[in-house]
C-alpha positions as CSV (number, residue, x, y, z in Angstrom):
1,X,-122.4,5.2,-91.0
2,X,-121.8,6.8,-87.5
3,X,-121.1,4.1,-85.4
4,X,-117.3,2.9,-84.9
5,X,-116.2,-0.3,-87.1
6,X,-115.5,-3.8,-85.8
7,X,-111.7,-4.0,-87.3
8,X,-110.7,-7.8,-87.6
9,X,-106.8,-8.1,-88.6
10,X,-105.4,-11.0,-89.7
11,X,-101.3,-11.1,-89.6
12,X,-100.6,-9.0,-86.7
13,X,-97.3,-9.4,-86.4
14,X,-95.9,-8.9,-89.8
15,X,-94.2,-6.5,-90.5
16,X,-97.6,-4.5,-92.1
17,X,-99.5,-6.2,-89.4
18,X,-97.3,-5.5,-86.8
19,X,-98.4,-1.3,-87.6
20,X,-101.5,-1.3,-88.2
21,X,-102.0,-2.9,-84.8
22,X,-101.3,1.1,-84.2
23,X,-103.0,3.0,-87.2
24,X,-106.1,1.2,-86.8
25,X,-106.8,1.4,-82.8
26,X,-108.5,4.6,-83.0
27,X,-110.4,3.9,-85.9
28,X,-113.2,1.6,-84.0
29,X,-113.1,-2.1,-81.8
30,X,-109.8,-3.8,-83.3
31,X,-109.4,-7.4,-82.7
32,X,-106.2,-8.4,-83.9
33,X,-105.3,-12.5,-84.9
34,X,-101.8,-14.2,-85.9
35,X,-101.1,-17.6,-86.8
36,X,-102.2,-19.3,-83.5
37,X,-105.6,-17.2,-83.5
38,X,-107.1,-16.9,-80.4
39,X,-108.7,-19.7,-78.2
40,X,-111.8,-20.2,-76.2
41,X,-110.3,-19.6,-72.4
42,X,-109.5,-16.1,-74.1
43,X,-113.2,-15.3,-75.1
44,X,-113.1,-12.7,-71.7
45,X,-110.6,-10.3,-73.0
46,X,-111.9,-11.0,-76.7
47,X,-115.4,-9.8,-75.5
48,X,-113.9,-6.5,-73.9
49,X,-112.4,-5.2,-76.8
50,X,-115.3,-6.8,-79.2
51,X,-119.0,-5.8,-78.1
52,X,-121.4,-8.2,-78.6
53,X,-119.4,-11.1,-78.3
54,X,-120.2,-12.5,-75.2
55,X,-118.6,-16.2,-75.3
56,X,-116.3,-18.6,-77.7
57,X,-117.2,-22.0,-78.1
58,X,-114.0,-22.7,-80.4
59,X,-111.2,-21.3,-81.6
60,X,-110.9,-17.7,-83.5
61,X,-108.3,-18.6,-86.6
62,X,-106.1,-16.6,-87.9
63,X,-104.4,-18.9,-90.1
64,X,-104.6,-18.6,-93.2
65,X,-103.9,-22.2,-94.4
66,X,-107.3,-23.1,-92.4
67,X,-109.7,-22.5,-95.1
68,X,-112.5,-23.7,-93.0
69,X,-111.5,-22.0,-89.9
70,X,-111.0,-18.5,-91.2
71,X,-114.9,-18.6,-92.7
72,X,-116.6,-19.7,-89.1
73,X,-114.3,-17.2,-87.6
74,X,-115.5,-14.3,-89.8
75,X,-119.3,-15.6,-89.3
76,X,-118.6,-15.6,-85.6
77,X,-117.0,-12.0,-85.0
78,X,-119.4,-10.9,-88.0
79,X,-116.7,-7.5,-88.1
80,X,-117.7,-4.5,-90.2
81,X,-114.0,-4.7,-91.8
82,X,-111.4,-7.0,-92.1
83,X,-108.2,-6.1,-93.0
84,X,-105.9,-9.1,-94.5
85,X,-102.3,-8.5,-94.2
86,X,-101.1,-12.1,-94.1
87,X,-99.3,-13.4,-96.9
88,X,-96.8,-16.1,-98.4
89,X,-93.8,-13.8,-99.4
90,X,-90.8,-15.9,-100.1
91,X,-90.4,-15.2,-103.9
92,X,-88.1,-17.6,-104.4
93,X,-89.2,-20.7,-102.4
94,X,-92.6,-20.4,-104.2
95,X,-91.4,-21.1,-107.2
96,X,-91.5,-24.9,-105.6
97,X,-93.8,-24.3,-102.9
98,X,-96.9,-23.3,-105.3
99,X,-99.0,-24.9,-103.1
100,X,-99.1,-23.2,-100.4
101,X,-98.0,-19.9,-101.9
102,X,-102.0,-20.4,-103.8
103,X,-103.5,-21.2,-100.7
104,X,-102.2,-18.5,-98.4
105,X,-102.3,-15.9,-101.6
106,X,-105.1,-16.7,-103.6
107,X,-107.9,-19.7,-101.6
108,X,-107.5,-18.1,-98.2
109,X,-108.7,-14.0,-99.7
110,X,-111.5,-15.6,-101.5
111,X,-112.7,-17.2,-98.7
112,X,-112.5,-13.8,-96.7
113,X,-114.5,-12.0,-99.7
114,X,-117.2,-14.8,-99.9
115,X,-117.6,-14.6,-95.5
116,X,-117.2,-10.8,-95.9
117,X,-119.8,-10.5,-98.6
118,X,-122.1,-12.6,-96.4
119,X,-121.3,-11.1,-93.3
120,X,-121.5,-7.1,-95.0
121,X,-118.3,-6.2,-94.0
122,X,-115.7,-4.4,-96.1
123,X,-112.1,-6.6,-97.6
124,X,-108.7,-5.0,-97.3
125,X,-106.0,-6.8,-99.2
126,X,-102.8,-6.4,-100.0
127,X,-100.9,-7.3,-103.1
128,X,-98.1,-6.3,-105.1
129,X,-96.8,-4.6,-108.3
130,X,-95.3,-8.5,-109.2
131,X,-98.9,-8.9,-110.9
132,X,-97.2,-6.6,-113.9
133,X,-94.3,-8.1,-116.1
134,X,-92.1,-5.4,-115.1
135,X,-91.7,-3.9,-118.5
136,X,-91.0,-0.6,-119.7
137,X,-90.2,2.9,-117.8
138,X,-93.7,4.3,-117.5
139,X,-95.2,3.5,-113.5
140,X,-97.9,1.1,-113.6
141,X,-101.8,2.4,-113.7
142,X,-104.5,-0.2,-111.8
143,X,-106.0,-0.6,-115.3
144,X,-102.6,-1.9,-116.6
145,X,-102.6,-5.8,-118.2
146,X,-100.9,-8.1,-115.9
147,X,-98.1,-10.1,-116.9
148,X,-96.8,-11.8,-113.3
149,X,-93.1,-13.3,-114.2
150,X,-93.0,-16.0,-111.5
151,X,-95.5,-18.2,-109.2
152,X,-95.5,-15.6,-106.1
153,X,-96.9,-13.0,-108.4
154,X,-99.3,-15.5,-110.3
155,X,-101.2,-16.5,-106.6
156,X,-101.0,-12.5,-105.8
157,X,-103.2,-11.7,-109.0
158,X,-105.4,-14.8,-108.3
159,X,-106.2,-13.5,-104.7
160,X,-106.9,-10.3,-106.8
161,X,-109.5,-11.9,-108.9
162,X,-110.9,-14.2,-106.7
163,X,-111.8,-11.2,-104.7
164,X,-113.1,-9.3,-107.7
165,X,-115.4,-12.5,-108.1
166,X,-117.2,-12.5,-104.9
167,X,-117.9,-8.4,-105.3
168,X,-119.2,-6.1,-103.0
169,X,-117.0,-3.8,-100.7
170,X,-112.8,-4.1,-101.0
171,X,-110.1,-2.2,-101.5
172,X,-107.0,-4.0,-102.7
173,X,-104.1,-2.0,-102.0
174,X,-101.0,-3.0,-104.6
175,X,-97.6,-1.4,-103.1
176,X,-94.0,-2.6,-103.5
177,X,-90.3,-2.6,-101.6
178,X,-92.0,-2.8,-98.2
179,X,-89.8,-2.4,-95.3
180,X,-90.0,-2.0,-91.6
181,X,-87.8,-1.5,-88.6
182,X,-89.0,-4.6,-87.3
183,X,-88.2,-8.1,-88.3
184,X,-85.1,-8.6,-91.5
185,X,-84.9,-5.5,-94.3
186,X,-82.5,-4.4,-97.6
187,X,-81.4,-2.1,-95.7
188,X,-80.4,-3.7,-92.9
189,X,-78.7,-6.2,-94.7
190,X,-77.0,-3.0,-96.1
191,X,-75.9,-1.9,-93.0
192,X,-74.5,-5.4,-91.5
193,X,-72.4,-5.8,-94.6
194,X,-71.2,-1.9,-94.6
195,X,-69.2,-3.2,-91.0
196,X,-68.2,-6.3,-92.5
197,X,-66.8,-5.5,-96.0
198,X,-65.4,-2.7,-98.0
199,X,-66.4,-4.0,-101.3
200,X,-69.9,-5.4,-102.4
201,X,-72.4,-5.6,-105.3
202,X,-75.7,-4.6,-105.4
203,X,-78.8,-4.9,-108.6
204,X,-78.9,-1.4,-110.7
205,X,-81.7,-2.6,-113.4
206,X,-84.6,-2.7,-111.1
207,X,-86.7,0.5,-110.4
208,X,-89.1,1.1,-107.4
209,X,-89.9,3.0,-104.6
210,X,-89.1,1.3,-100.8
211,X,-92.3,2.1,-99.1
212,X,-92.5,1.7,-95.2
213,X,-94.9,-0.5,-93.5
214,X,-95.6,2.5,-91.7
215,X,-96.6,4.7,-94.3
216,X,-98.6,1.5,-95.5
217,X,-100.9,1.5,-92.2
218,X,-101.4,4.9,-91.8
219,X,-102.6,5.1,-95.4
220,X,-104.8,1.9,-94.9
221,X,-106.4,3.7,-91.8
222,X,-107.1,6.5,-94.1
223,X,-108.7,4.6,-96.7
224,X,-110.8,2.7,-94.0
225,X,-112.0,5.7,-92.6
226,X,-113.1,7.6,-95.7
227,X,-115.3,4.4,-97.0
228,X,-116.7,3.5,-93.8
229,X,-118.0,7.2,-93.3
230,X,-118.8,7.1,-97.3
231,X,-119.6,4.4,-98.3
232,X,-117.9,4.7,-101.5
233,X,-114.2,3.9,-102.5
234,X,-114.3,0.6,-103.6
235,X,-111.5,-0.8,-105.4
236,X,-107.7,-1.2,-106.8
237,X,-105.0,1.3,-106.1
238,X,-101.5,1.3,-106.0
239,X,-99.6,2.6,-102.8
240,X,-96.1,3.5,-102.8
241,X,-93.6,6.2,-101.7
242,X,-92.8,9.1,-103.9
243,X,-90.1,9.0,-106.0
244,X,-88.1,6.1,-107.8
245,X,-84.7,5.0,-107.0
246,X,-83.0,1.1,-107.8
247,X,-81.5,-1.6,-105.2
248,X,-78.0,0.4,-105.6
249,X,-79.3,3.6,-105.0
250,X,-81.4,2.4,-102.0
251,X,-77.8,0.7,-100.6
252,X,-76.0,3.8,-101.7
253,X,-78.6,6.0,-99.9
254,X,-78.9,3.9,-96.7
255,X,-75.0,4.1,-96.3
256,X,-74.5,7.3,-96.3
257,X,-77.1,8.1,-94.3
258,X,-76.0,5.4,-91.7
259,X,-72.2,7.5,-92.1
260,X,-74.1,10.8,-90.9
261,X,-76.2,9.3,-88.1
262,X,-73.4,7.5,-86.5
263,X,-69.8,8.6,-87.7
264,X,-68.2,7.2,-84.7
265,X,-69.1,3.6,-85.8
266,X,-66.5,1.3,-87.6
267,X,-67.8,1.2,-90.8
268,X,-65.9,-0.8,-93.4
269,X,-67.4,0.0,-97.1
270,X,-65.7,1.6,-99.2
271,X,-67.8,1.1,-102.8
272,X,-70.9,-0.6,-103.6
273,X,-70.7,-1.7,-107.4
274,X,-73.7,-1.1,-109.8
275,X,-74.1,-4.2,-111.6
276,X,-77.0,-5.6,-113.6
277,X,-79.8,-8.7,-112.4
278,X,-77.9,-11.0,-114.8
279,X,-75.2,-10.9,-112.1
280,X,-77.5,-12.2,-109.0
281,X,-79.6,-14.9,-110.5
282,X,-82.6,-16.3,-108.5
283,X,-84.7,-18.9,-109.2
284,X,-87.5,-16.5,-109.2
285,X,-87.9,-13.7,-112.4
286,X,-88.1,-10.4,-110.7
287,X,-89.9,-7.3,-112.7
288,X,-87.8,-4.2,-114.0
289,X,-90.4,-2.0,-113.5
290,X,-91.9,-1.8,-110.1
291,X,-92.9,1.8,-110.5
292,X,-96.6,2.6,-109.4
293,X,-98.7,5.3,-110.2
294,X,-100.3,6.4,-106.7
295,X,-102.1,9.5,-108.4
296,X,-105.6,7.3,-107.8
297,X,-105.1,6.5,-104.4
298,X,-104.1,10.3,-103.2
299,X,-107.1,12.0,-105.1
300,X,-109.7,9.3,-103.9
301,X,-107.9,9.5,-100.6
302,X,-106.9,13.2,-100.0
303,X,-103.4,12.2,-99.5
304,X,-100.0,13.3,-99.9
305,X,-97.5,10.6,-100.9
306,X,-93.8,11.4,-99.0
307,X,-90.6,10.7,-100.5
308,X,-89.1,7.1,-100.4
309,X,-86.1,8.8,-98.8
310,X,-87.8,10.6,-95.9
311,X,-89.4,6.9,-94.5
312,X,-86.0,4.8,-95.0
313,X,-84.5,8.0,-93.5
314,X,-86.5,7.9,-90.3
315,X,-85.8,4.3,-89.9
316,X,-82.7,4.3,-90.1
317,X,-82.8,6.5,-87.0
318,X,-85.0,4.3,-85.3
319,X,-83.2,1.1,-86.0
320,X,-79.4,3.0,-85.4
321,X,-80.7,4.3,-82.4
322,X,-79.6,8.1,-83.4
323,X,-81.6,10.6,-82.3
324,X,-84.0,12.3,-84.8
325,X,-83.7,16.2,-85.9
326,X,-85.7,18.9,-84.6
């Protein structure tokens, strides 16, 4: 295919979204939809950035509780790609909230893969490494048996399969520990409490890799690219940073980098405690094991997988202000 793609994102401003509204720009015609999607007296600046659409007659919807809405807007664009990264993510509250947690997770991406399929356009989707039970030490392969240990995980591996079920062109990206320097983070958290208190307690039992909602995009873009000019790719990988690391040593890592960056500041901590998850209970299970295996993605790919440390390294600069090395 030599022409430039037709890029619909949904979930623009997450905190995914919110970067691949960059990555993806150069990559073809992007038309990019939150919540409130995009209404008819707006069809003008749609139709610049979208060839071929020369009027609305209702609503584009990017919300994806609106079942019926998201289908006719996918028949109406008719884009060569969509890229879905809206989702319910509050672990905990869906544990009462199934609901909605299913439809946002699971109903709303196979409703995307049915329109896509009829429409011919490729399905990005993102999901998680909470489809595995979180056992063991090894990092998880994309072939691995799923085991999710609470409901957000269970509607993440439905989307999965309901997406499998409708076929043709996807690629369903699982990562892990996302963070951005936009909108709440760990290490932020970390941070805020490091100038309030000398003494706090942070989860040693869980292993993962923060990944960066950066790193995400630009890998997405990647992938986009290579099966648009291919045609070939299709499928489940896992994406995450290099490396492995737990809660505490995430905290541990983000403090002292925050000490070197700015010295000057009035920071309080004095130790973070290593304790296990028996010692923060939640009313949602969280896995042990969040390792991925990436080898998949960076040989079908051709890409190189930096540190964990590098990404929460550079924002931390960004979001301390502190200007980066040469």
């Amino acid at each position: 295919m030599s022409a430039l793609p037709r890029i619909l994102l949904l979930g623009k401003n997450g905190q995914v979204g919110w970067e691949l509204q960059r990555s993806l720009a150069p990559l073809g015609h992007l038309l990019a939809l939150d919540r409130q999607g995009l209404p008819p007296q707006s069809a003008a600046k749609a139709h610049a950035e979208w060839p071929g659409l020369a009027s609305l007659e209702s609503p584009l919807c990017g919300d994806l509780t609106d079942l019926p809405g998201l289908a006719r807007t996918v028949h109406v664009l008719r884009p060569d790609v969509i890229v879905n990264a809206a989702a319910y993510t509050a672990v905990d509250r869906a544990e009462t909230d199934v609901a909605l947690a299913r439809r946002i997770n699971a109903e709303a991406p196979a409703v995307l893969a049915q329109a896509a399929l009829e429409v011919g356009a490729w399905l990005v989707h993102y999901s998680t490494d909470y489809v595995f039970d979180g056992s063991g030490h090894a990092p998880w392969q994309e072939g691995d048996a799923t085991g999710p240990l609470n409901a957000y995980g269970l509607t993440k591996l439905e989307g999965e399969q309901r997406i499998l079920q409708a076929g043709r062109r996807h690629l369903i990206l699982r990562t892990s520990w996302v963070y951005a320097a936009r909108g709440a983070n760990f290490a932020k958290t970390m941070l805020r409490l490091a100038l309030e208190r000398e003494h706090w307690s942070v989860v040693d039992d869980q292993f993962g890799a923060p990944t960066g909602a950066e790193l995400i995009a630009d890998v997405t873009a990647q992938a986009i690219r290579h099966v648009w000019r291919s045609g070939e790719g299709q499928g489940t990988y896992h994406l995450a940073a290099a490396g492995v690391t737990t809660w505490h040593g995430y905290a541990q890592h983000v403090i002292e980098q925050a000490r070197r960056l700015q010295p000057q500041a009035a920071w309080k901590v004095q130790t973070i405690e290593a304790v296990p998850s028996s010692a923060w209970p939640t009313s949602a299970r969280r896995p042990h094991n969040s390792r991925l295996d990436t080898s998949l993605l960076q040989a079908t790919f051709d890409l190189h997988l930096p540190a964990w440390e590098q990404g929460v390294t550079r924002m931390l600069h960004e979001v301390l202000g502190a200007a980066c090395p040469a």
